[in-house]
C-alpha positions as CSV (number, residue, x, y, z in Angstrom):
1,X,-20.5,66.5,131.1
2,X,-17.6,67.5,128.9
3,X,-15.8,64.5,129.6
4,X,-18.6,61.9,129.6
5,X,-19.0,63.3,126.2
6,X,-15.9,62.8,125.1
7,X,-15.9,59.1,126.4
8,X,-19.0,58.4,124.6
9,X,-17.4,59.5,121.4
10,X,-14.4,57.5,121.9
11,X,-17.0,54.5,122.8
12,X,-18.3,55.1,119.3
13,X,-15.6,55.7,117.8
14,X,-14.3,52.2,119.0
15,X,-17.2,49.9,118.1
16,X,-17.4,51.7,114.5
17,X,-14.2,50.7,113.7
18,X,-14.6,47.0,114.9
19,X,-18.1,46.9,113.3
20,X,-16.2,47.7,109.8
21,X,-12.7,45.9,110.3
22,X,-14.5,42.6,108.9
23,X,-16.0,44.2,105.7
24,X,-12.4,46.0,104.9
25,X,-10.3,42.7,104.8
26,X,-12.3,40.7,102.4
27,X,-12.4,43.6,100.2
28,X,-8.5,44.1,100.7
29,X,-8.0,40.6,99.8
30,X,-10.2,40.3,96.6
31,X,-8.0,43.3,95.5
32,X,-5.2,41.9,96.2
33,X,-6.2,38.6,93.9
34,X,-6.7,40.7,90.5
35,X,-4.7,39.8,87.9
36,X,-3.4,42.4,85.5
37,X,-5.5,42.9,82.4
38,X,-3.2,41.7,78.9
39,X,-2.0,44.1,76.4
40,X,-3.8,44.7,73.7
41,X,-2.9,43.5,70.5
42,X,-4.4,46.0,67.9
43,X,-3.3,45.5,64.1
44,X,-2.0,48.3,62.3
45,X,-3.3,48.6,58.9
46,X,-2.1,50.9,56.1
47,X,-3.8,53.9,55.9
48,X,-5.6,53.7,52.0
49,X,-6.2,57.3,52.3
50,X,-4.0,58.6,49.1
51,X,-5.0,57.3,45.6
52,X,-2.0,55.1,43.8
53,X,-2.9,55.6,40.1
54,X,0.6,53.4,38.9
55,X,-0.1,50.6,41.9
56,X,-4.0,50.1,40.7
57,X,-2.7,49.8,36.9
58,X,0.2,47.2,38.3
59,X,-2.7,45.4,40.4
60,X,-4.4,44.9,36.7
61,X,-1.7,44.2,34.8
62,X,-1.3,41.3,37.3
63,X,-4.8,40.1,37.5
64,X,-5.1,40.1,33.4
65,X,-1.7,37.7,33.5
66,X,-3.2,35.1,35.9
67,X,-6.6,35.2,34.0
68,X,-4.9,34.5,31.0
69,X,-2.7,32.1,31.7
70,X,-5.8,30.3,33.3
71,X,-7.5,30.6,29.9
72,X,-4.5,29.0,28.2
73,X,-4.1,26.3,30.7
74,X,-8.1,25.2,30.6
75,X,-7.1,24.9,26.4
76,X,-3.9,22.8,26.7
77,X,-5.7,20.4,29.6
78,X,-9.2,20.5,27.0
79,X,-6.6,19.6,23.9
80,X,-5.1,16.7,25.7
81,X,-8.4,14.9,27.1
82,X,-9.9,15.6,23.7
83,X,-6.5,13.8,22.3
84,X,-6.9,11.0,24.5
85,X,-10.4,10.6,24.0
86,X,-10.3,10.7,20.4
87,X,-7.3,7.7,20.6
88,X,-9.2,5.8,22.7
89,X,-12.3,5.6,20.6
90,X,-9.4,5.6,17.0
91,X,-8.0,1.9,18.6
92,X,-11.7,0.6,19.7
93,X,-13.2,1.3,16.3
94,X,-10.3,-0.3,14.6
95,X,-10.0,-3.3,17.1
96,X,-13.7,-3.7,16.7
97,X,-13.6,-3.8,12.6
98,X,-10.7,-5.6,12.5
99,X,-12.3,-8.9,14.7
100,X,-14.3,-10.0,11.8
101,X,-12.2,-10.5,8.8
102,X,-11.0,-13.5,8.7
103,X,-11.5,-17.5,10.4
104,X,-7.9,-17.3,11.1
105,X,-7.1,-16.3,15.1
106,X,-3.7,-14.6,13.5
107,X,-4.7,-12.4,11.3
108,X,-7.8,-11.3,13.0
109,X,-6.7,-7.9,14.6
110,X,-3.4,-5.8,14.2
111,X,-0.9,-5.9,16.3
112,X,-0.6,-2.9,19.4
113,X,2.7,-2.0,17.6
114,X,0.5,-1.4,14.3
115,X,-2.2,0.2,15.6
116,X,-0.1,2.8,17.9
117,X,1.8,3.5,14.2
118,X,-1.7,4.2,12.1
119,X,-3.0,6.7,15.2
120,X,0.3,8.5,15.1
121,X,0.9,8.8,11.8
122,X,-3.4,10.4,11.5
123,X,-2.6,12.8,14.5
124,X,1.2,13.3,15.1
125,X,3.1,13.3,11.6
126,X,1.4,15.7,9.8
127,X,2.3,18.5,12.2
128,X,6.1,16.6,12.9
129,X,6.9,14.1,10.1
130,X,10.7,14.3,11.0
131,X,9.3,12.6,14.6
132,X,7.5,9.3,13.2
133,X,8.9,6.4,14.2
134,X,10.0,4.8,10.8
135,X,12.1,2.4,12.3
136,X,9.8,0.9,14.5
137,X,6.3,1.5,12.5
138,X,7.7,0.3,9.1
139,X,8.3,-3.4,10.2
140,X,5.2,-3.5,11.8
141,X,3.0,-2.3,9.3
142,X,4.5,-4.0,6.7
143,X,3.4,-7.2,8.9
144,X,-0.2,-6.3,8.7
145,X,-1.7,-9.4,6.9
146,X,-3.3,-8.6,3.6
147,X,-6.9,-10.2,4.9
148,X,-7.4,-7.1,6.5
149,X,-5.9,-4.3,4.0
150,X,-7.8,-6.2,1.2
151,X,-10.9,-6.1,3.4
152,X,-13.2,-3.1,2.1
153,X,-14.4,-2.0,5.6
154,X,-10.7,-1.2,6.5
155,X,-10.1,1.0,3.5
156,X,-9.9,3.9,5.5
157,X,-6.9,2.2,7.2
158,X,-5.1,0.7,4.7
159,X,-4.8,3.7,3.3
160,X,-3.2,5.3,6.0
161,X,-1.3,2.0,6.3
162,X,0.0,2.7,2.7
163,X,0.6,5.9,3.3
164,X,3.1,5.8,6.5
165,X,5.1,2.8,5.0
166,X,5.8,4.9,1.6
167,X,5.9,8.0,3.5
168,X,8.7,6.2,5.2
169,X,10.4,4.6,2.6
170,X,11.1,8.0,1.0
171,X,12.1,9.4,4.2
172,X,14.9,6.9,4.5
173,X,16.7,8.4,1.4
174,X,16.6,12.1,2.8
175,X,17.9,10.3,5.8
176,X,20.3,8.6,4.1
177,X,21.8,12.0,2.2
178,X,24.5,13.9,3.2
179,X,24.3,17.3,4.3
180,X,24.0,18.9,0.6
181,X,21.6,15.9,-0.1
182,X,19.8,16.7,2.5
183,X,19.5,20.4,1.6
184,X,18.7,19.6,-1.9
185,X,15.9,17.4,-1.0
186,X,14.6,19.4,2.0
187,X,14.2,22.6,-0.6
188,X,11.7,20.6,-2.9
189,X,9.7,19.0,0.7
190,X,11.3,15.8,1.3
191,X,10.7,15.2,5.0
192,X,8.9,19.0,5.4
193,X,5.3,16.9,5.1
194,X,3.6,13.7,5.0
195,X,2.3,14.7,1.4
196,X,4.9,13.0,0.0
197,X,3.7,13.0,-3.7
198,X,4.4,16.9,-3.5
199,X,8.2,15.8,-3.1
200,X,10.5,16.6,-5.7
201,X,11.2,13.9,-8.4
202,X,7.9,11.5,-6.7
203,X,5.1,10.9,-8.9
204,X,1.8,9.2,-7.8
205,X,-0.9,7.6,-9.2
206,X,-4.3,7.8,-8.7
207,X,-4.3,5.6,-5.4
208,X,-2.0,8.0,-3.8
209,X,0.9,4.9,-4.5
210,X,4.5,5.8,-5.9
211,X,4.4,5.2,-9.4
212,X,7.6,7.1,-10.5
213,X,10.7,8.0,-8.4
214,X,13.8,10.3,-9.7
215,X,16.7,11.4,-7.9
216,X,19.6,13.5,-9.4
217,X,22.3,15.0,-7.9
218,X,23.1,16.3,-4.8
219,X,19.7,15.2,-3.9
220,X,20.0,11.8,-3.4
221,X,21.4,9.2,-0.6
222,X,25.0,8.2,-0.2
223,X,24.0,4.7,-0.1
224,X,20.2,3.4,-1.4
225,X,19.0,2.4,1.7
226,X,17.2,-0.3,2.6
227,X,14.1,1.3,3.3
228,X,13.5,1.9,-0.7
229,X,11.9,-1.7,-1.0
230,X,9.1,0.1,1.2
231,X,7.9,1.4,-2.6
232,X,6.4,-1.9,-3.6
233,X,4.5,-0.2,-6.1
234,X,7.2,1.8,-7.9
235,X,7.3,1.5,-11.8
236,X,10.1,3.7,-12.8
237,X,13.3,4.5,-10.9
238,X,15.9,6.7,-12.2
239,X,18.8,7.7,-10.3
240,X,21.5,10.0,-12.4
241,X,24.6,10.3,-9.7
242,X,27.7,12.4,-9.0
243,X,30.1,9.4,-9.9
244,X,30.9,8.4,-5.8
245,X,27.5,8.6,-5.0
246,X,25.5,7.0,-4.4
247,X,28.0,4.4,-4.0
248,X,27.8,0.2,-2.6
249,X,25.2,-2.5,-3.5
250,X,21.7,-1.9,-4.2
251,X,20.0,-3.5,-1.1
252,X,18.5,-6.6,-0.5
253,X,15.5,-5.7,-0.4
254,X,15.1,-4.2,-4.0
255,X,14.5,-7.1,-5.1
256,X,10.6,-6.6,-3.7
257,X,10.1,-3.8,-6.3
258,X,8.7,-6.4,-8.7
259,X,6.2,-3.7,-10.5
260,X,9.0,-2.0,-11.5
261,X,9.3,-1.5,-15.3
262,X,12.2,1.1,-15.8
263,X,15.6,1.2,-13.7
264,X,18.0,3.7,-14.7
265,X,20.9,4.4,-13.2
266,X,23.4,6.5,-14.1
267,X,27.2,8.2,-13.2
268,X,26.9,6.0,-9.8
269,X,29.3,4.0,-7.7
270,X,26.9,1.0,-7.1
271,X,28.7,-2.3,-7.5
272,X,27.6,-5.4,-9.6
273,X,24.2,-5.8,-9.9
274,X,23.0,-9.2,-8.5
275,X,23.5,-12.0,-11.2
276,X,19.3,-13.0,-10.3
277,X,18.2,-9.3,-10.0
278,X,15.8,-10.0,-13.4
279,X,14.9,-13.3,-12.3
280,X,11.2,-14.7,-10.3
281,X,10.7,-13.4,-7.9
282,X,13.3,-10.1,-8.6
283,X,12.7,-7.4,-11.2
284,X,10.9,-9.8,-14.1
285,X,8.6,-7.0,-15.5
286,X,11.7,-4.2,-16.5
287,X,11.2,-3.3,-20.1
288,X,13.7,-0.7,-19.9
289,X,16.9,-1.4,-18.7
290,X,19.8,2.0,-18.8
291,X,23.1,1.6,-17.1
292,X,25.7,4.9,-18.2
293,X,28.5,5.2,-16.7
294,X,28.7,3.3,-13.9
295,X,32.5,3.1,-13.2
296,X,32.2,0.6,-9.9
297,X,29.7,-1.3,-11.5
298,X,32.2,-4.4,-12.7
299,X,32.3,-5.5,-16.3
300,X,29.6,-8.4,-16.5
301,X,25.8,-7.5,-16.7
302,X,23.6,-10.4,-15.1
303,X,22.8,-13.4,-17.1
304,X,18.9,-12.9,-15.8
305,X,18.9,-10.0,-18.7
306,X,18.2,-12.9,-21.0
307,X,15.2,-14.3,-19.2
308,X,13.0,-10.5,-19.6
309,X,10.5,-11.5,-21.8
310,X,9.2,-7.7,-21.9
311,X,13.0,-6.4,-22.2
312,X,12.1,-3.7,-25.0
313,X,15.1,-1.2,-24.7
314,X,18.7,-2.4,-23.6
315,X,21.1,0.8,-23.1
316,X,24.7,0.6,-21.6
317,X,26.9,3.2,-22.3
318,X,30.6,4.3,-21.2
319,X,31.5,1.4,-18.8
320,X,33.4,-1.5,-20.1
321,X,31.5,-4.6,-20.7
322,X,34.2,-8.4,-21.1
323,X,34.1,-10.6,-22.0
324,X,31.9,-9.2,-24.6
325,X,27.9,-9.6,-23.9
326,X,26.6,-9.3,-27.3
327,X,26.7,-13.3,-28.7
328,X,24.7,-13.7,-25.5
329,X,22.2,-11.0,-25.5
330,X,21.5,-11.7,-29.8
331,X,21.5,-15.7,-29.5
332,X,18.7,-15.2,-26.6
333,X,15.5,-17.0,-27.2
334,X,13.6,-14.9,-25.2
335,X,15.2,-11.0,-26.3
336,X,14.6,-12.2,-29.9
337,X,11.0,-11.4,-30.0
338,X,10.9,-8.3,-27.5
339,X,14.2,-6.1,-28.3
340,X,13.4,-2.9,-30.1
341,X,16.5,-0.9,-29.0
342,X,20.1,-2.5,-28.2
343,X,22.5,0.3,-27.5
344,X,26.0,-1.3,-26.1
345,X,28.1,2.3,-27.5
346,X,31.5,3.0,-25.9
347,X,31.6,-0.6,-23.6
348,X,34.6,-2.1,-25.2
349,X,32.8,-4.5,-27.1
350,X,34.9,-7.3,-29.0
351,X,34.2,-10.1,-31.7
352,X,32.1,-9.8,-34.3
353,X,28.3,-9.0,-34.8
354,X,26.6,-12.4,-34.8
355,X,24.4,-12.9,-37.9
356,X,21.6,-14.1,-35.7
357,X,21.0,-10.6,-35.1
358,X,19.0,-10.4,-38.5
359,X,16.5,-13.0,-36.4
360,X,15.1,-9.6,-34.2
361,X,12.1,-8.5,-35.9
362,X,11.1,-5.9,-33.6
363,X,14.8,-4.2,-33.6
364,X,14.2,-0.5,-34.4
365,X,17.8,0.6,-33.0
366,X,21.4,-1.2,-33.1
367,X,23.6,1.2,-31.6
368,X,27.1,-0.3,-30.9
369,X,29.8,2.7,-31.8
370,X,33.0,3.5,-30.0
371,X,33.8,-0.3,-29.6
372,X,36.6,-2.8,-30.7
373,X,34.6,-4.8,-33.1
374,X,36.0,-7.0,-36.0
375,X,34.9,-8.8,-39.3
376,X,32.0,-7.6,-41.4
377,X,28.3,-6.1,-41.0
378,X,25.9,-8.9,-41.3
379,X,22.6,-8.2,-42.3
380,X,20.2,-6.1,-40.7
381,X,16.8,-6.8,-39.6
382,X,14.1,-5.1,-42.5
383,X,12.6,-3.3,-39.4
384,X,15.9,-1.2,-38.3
385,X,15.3,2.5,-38.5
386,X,18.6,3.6,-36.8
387,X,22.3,1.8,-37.0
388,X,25.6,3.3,-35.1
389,X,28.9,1.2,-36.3
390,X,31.3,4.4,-36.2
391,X,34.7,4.1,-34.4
392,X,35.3,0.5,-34.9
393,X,38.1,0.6,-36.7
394,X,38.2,-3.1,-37.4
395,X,34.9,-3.6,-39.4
396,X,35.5,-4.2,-42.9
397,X,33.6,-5.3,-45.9
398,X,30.5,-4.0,-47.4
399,X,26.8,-3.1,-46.5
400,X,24.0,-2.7,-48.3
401,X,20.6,-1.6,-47.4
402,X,18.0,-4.4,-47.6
403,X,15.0,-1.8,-47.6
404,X,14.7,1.8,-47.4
405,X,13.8,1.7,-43.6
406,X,17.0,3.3,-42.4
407,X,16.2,6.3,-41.1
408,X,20.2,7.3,-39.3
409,X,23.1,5.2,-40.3
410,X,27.1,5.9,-39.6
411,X,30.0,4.0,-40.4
412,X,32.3,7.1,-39.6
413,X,35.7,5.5,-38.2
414,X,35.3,1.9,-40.0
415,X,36.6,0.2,-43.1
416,X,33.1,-0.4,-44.4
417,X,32.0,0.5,-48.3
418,X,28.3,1.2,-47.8
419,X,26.2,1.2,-50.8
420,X,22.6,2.4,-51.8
421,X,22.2,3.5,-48.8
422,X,22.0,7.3,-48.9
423,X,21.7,7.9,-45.0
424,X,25.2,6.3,-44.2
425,X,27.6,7.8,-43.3
């Protein structure tokens, strides 16, 4: 019994293991198959677990910088549509205005050139006047055609049109200066702003148009430049020097200042005056004509003197006149019924007084001292109130007074006997 037991067991034994055999292997060999699971990738992060009182304030600092320079930027990009916008709707209105004024194709609208140089001078000058194109924008707007500056709708323009060419005009003489010029001029606003009748020595009238223009020295050009016949409107000019400057001719295109009724000039180095300066279509409407000591100005004045029918006062002083002017200024036809004040002191004068001179009955002053005049003293015009004969050595003979209208009168330094005449000297 024992050992039938035991075979039964090892009978069991036997088919238990083959029973299971075929359930082990698959299992086996699906274990086998697994593939090993991948690392895993876990991000460290900083620990925010102590408080950074100097790293929060940094973190605001920072954001407060970005915000504003946001801010600023959104301004700048707002200022420059708003600028573009406002130029394209400046150059429509005017191309739109200017279609209408006139049957003639040319002068119907401004040029592009012209109409770039009135937007720049409204928006850009004022805040850089040192920047505006002069030499471009001067020739163009001087080409705009009067039909549309005349034109009452374009008033608005024409002004500004005005404006820019004198603005640069003036400019050209600060340009022109020399570095003490220029710091003369720049400390009473030439160049510093468009205003320009706020400069120093510019007057305006009423119209906002240079009326008056004085330069002294330092603060004036080396050269006047051409730019000056700009100031079309310009009635009195006075430039008093520093002997070599401002030195050359005067420019071509001074002849344009034809509304001009006073030109003095004075201790300069300009040259000889144009022989046609006074004549059409020159300088016809001078009434007051002063040239002092002009060393470089030559020793003729131009025969177009003669032909100013509104010549009232005739002053040249300490520069050396030959051959001697004064038979041609007194025989004039024309100076005969305007002159009221001749004054030819200290120019080197020869010859005699011509007796026409009585002929002047406007003639209020005959000064013509410090000369090298000869022969006698013919008679005076009744309606002479001052005469200066002194330092002619070579006048002789006697004067008397033809009526008590003498209010000055010297003879010191001649050989003339002057009788009832209590104000001679």
């Amino acid at each position: 019994p024992q050992s039938s037991s035991s075979l039964r067991d090892r009978f069991t034994k036997l088919f238990f293991d083959v029973r299971t055999f075929h359930n082990a292997a698959p299992s086996q060999a699906r274990d086998s198959r697994l593939s090993q699971w991948p690392p895993l990738n876990v991000e460290k992060r900083r620990c925010m677990c102590h408080h950074d009182p100097h790293r929060e304030a940094k973190m605001k600092r920072r954001k407060r910088r970005s915000r504003c320079l946001l801010i600023l930027l959104i301004i700048i990009l707002l200022f420059l549509i708003g600028n573009v916008i406002y130029l394209n709707v400046r150059v429509l209105s005017l191309m739109n205005t200017s279609s209408p004024l006139s049957t003639n194709p040319t002068t119907q609208e401004l040029s592009a050139d012209a109409l770039q140089c009135i937007s720049q001078y409204t928006l850009n000058a004022p805040s850089s006047p040192s920047s505006y194109p002069c030499s471009t924008c001067l020739p163009a707007l001087q080409g705009v055609p009067s039909s549309f500056t005349s034109n009452a709708a374009n008033a608005q323009d024409a002004q500004t049109i005005s404006n820019a060419v004198q603005f640069c005009g003036l400019r050209a003489i600060y340009e022109t200066a020399n570095s003490q010029g220029q710091a003369t001029l720049g400390n009473g606003s030439w160049s510093q702003t468009v205003n320009f009748c706020t400069w120093t020595g510019v007057a305006c009238d009423n119209s906002g148009r240079v009326s008056s223009l004085a330069l002294t020295y330092p603060g004036m050009p080396a050269t006047l430049p051409n730019e000056i016949g700009a100031l079309s409107d310009i009635q009195t000019l006075t430039v008093v020097g520093g002997n070599t400057i401002p030195a050359g001719s005067l420019p071509e295109s001074f002849v344009n200042l034809t509304a001009m009724t006073t030109l003095h000039l004075e201790s300069t180095a300009i040259t000889a005056l144009p022989d046609t300066l006074f004549s059409s279509p020159g300088l016809t409407n001078i009434s007051t004509l002063a040239l002092l000591r002009n060393s470089q100005m030559g020793t003729s004045l131009p025969t177009s003197i003669t032909k100013l029918t509104g010549l009232h006062s005739l002053l040249v002083n300490s520069q050396a006149l030959s051959p001697s002017p004064l038979s041609t200024i007194v025989n004039s036809s024309v100076l005969v019924a305007s002159l009221q004040t001749l004054d030819l002191a200290s120019t080197s004068l020869t010859g005699t007084i011509p007796t026409s001179i009585t002929t002047f009955k406007n003639l209020t002053q005959l000064l013509l001292s410090s000369n090298n005049l000869t022969g006698t003293v013919p008679t005076m015009p009744s309606t002479l109130k001052a005469l200066q004969l002194g330092g002619n050595l070579a006048l002789t003979g006697a004067f008397a007074c033809s009526a008590n209208t003498l209010q000055t009168c010297s003879f010191a330094g001649t050989n003339v006997s002057v009788a009832g005449c209590g104000v001679c000297q």
